[in-house]
C-alpha positions in Angstrom: 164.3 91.3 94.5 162.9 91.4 98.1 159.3 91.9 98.1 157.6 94.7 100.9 156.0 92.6 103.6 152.0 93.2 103.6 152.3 94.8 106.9 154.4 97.6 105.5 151.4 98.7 103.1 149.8 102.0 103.4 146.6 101.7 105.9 144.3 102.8 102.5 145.6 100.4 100.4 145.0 97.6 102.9 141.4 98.9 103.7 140.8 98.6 99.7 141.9 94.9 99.8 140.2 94.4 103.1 137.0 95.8 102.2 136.4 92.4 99.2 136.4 90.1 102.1 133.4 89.1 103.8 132.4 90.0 107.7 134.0 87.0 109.0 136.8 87.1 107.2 137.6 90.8 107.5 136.8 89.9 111.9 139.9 87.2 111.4 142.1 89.7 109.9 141.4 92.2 112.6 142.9 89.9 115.0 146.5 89.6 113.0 147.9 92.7 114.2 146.9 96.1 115.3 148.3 97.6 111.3 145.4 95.2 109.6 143.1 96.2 112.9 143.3 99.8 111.9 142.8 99.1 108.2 139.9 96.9 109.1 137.9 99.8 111.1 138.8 102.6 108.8 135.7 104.0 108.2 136.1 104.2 104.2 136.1 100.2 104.3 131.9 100.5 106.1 130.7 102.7 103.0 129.3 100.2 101.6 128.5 96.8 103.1 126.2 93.7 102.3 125.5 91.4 105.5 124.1 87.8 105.2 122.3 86.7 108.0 122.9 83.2 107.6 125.8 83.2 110.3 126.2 79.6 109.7 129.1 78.2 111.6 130.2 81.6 112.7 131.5 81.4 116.6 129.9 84.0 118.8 132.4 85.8 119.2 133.0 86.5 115.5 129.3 87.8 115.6 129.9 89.8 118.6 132.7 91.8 117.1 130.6 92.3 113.9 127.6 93.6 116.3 130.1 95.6 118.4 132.5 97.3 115.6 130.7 96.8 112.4 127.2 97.8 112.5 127.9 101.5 113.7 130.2 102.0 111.0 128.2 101.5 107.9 126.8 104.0 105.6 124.9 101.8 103.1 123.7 98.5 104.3 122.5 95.8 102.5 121.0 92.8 104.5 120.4 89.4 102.5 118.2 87.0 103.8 117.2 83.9 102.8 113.4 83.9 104.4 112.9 80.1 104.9 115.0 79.8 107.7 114.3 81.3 110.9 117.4 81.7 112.3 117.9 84.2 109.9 115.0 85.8 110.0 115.5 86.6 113.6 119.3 87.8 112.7 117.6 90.4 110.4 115.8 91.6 113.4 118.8 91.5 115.7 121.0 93.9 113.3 118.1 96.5 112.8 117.4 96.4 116.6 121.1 96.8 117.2 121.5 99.7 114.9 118.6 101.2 116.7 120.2 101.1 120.2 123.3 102.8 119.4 124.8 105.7 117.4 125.2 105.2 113.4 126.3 106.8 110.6 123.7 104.7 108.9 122.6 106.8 105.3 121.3 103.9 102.8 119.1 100.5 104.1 118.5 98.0 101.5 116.9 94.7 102.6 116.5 91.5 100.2 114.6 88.2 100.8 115.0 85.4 99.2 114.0 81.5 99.4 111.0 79.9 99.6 108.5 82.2 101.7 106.8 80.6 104.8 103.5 79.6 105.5 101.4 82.2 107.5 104.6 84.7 107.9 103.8 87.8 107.5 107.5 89.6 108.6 105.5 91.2 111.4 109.1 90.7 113.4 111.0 92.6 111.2 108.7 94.5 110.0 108.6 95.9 113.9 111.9 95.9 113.6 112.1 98.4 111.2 109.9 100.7 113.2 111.9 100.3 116.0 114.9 102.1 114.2 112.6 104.5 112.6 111.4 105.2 116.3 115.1 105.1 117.6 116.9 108.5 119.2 116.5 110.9 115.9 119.3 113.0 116.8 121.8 110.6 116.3 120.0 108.3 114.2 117.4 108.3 111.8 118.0 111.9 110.4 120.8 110.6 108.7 118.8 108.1 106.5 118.9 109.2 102.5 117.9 106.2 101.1 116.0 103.2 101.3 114.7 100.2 99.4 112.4 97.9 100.1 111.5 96.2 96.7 112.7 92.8 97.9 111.3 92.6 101.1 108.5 90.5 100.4 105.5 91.9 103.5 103.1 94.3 103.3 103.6 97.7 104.3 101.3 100.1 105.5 100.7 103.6 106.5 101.9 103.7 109.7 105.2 102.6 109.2 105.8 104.6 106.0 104.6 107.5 108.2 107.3 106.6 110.8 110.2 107.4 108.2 108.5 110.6 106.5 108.4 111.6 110.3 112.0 110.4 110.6 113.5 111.0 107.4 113.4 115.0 106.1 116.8 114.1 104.2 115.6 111.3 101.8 116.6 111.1 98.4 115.2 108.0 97.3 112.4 105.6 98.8 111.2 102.9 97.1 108.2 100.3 98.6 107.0 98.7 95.3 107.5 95.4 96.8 105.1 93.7 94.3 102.8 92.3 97.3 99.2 91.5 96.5 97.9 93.4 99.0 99.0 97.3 99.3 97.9 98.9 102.4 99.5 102.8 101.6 97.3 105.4 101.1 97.6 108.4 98.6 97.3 110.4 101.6 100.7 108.7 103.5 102.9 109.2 100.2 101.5 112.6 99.7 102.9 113.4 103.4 106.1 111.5 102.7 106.6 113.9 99.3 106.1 117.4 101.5 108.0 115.5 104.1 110.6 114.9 102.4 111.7 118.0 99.8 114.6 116.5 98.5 113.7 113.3 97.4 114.7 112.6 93.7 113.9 109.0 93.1 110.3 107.4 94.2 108.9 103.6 94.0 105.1 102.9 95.1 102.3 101.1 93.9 100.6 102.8 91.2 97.6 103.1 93.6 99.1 104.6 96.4 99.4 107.7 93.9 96.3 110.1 93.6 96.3 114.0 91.6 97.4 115.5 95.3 100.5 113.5 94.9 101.5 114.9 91.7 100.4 118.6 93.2 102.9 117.8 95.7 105.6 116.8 93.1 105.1 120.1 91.3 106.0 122.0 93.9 108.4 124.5 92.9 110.2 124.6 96.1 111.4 120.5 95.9 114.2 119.1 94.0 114.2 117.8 90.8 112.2 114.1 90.3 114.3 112.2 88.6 113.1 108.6 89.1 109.6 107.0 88.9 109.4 103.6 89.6 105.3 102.6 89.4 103.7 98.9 90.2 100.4 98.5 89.0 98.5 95.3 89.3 94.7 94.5 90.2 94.4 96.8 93.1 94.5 99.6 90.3 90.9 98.5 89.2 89.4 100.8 91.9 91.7 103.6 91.2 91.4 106.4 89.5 93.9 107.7 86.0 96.0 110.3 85.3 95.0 112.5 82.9 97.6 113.2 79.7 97.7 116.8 80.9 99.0 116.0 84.5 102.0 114.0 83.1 102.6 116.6 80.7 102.6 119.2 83.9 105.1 116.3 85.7 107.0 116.3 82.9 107.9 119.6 82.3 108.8 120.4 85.6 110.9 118.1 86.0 112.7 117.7 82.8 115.0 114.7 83.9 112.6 112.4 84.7 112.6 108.6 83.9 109.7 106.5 84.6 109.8 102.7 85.1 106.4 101.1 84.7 105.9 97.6 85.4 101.9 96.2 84.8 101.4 93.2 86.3 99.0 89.6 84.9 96.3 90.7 87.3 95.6 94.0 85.9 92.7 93.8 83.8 93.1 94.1 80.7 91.3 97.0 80.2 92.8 99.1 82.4 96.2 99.1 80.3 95.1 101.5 78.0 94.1 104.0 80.8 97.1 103.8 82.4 99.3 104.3 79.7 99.4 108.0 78.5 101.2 109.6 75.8 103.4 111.9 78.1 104.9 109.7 80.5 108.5 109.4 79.9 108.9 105.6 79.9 112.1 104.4 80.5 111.5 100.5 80.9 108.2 99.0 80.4 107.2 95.5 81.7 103.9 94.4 79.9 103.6 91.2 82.1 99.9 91.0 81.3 99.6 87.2 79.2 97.3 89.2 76.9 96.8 90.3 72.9 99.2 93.3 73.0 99.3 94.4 69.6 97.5 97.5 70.2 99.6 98.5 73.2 103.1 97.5 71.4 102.0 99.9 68.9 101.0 103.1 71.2 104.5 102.1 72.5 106.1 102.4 69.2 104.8 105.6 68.7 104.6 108.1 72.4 107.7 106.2 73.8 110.2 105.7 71.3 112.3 108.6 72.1 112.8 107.4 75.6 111.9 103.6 75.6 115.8 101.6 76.8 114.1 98.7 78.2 110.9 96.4 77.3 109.5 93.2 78.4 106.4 91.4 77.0 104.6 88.4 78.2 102.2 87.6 75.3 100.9 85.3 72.8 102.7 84.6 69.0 100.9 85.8 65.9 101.9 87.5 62.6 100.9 90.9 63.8 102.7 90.6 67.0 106.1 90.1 64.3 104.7 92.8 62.7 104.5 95.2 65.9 108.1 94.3 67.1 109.0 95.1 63.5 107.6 98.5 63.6 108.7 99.0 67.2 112.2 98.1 66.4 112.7 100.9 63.8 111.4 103.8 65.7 112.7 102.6 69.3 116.5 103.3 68.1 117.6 103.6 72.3 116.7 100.6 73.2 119.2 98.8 75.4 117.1 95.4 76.2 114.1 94.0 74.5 112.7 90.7 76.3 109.7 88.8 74.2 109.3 85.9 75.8 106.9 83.8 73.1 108.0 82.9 69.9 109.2 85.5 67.4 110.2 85.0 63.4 113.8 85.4 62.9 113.1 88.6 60.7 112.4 90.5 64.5 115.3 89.5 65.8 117.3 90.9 62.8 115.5 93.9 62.6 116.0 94.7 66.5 120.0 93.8 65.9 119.9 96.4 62.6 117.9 99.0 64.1 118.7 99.0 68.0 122.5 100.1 67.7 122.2 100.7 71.9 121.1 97.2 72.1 122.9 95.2 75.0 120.9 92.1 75.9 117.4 90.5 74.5 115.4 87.6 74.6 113.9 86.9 71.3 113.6 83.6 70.3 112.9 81.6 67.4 111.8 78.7 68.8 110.8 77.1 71.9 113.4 76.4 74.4 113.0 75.0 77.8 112.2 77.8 80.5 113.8 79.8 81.8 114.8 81.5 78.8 117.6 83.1 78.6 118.9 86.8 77.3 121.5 87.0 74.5 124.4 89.7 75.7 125.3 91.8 72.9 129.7 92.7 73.1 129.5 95.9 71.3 
């Protein structure tokens, strides 16, 4: 039987296999004839594409052509960087600056670094960077933004550039600037613009102290869409901050019915914030109790105002008999659980209770006895 040649493939169905290959590889393939050329710059292949800016031993004129025909192309980018070298740090700033210069069709930014972070750095380069494109012709530019993420981009934002994309972005869905820095330099007042700002955003990470009560007036507003995602960051600047009362989450809550809420509390909250933070009407989704501290009381509270929303729960805490006895307890009420991650020692009667109980359950780390760190989760093949 004679086999089609790959040339004679329908222009989609090349873009499909074209658009697993990496940059470099999908620049080589341009260059085979002007079929796979076409297939290459089809715009359905840009959607969605992850850049790593370690070029490596990538000629120039490879990275010309991805400057020149890529970069205008893509929808939802997604820049890897590994942080300790330079090189690619000033890459990460050459692709933001050259989105900025010309036209885009640019909707989602994601940016994630990773490797060892440098002494004195701060990211001031990209950072500006960042502004530049927020800054860049809005017409044909920035107004298309919907979403950005900035969770793994490890430099401290502040109020002037989260102002530059409220100014810049009316059309965002989702924004999220948890970044898990010690330092958080945005105000209540700058995300409180960013919600007016921006009427149609449906999914939201900050700092727990960057909220404040005219934050969640703003999010009641009648005339936004629905808030379906909260993803909150609390660690020891939230020792000067005030709490939410049980009656404002409840308002939150009921107005918008769909809403999930991540919490993550970090080991340099004090301890005795927890229990002001955590009130009885916040819909938790997935709760990280990284805190190192006694947690009975809190696994508890957990067990009883979040078990009809609870899929996900980490604890960093100490053994002891009543800790079993928690997880016990917690196990048999929290029936949607999807992943439970303990990471101290546990009596084998928790883990069989979480397996008997947890019918959702799709990964945990409970262990038995001490391993070697990292631990690792069990995945559950249901």
């Amino acid at each position: 039987m004679n086999l089609p040649e790959y040339i004679e493939l329908p222009e989609e169905i090349l873009g499909h296999i074209f658009s697993f290959l990496p940059l470099s590889d999908r620049y080589t393939i341009s260059r085979v004839c002007h079929t796979w050329k076409n297939a290459v710059l089809a715009p359905a292949l840009w959607s969605y594409t992850e850049i790593s800016c370690d070029f490596g031993d990538k000629n120039e004129e490879c990275i010309q052509w991805i400057f020149t025909h890529s970069l205008a192309r893509i929808k939802h980018l997604k820049i890897l960087c590994d942080q300790s070298q330079d090189c690619n740090r000033k890459n990460v700033t050459r692709i933001l600056n050259s989105i900025a210069e010309k036209e885009n069709k640019l909707e989602g930014l994601c940016i994630v670094c990773c490797g060892e972070h440098p002494y004195f750095y701060s990211g001031q380069d990209i950072l500006q960077s960042i502004k530049n494109l927020c800054q860049s012709v809005p017409e044909c530019n920035f107004f298309t933004l919907k979403h950005i993420d900035f969770r793994f981009l490890p430099f401290t934002l502040d109020d002037d550039l989260i102002k530059l994309i409220a100014d810049g972005c009316p059309n965002l869905k989702s924004l999220f600037i948890n970044n898990g820095t010690l330092v958080c330099k945005v105000s209540p007042e700058i995300i409180k613009e960013v919600v007016r700002a921006c009427p149609q955003l449906s999914a939201l990470g900050v700092f727990y102290a960057s909220l404040s009560e005219d934050v969640f007036m703003e999010l009641l507003s009648t005339e936004r869409a629905d808030l379906r995602y909260l993803n909150l960051f609390c660690n020891r600047l939230n020792k000067y901050m005030m709490n939410f009362s049980e009656s404002l989450w409840e308002s939150l809550r009921k107005r918008h019915p769909l809403l999930s809420v991540d919490l993550v509390l970090d080991h340099t909250l004090p301890a005795r914030k927890i229990p002001r933070i955590l009130q009885p009407n916040i819909p938790i989704s997935s709760l990280e109790l990284n805190t190192f501290t006694y947690m009975i009381d809190q696994i508890m509270f957990v067990s009883t105002n979040y078990n009809r929303t609870l899929k996900r729960l980490v604890l960093q805490t100490t053994s002891s008999d009543k800790l079993n006895s928690a997880l016990v307890d917690l196990a048999k009420r929290c029936s949607l659980l999807e992943e439970i991650h303990c990471y101290c020692v546990v009596s084998p009667f928790v883990v069989h209770t979480f397996l008997s109980y947890c019918p959702k359950l799709k990964q945990y780390t409970l262990k038995t006895t001490k391993e070697v760190a990292p631990w690792q989760p069990i995945k559950i093949s249901h």
